[in-house]
C-alpha positions as CSV (number, residue, x, y, z in Angstrom):
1,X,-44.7,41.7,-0.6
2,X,-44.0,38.5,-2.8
3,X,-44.3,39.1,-6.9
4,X,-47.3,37.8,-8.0
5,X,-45.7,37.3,-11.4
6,X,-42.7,34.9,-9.8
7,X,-43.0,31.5,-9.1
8,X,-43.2,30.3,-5.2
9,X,-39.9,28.6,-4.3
10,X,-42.3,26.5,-1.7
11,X,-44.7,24.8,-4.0
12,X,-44.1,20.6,-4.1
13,X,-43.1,21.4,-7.9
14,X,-40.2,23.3,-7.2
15,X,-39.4,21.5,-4.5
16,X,-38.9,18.5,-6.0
17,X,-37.7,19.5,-8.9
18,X,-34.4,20.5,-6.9
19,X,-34.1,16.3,-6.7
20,X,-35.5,15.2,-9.8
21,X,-36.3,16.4,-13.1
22,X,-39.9,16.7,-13.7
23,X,-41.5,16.0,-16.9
24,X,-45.7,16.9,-18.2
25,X,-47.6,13.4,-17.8
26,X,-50.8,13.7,-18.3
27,X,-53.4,17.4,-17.5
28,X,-51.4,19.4,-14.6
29,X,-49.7,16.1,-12.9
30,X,-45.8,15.7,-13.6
31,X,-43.5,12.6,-13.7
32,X,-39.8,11.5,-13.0
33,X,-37.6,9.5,-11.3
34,X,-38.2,8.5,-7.8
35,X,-34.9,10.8,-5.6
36,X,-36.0,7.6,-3.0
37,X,-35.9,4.6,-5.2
38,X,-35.2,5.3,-8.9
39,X,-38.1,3.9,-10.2
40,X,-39.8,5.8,-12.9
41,X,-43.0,5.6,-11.5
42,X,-43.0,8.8,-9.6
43,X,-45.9,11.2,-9.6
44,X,-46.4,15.0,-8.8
45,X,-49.8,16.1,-8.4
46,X,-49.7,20.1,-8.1
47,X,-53.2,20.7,-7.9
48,X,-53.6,18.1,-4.5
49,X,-49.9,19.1,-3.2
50,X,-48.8,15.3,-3.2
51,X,-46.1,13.1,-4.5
52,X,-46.3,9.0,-4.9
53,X,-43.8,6.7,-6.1
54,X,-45.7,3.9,-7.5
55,X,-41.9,2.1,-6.8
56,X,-41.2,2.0,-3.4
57,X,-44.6,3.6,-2.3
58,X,-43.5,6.6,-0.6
59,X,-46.0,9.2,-0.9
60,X,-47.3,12.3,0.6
61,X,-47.7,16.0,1.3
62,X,-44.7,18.8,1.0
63,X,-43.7,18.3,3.9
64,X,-43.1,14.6,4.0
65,X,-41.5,14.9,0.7
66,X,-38.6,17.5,2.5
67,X,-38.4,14.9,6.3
68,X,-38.0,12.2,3.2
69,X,-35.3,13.8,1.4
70,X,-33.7,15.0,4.6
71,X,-34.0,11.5,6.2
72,X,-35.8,12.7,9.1
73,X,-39.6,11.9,10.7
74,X,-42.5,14.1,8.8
75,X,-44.4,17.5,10.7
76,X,-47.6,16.0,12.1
């Protein structure tokens, strides 16, 4: 049974934050540098589970963040 006290290794948050360093923007949304472009227009938004790069424009769910990083097609 998972520790209700310990943060989930899954959430976009951590996830990302293995690429990027993630900084407070603004309420519960986060901001760094895009892992895909470099821009620092890059957006976390914990609460909805999504990631844009106002950039390059890549954008999306958990999932499409990891087939992103891993260079490969995103889970439908």
């Amino acid at each position: 049974m998972p520790n209700p006290q310990s943060p989930d290794p899954d959430t976009i948050t951590n996830v990302i934050s293995r690429h990027t360093a993630l900084r407070p923007l603004s309420g519960h949304d986060l901001r760094g540098v895009c892992p895909f472009c470099g821009s620092t227009a890059f957006r976390v938004r914990p609460a909805f589970d999504t990631f844009y790069c106002f950039g390059c424009g890549e954008g999306g769910d958990i999932r499409a963040f990891i087939a992103k990083i891993e260079n490969r097609d995103p889970v439908t």
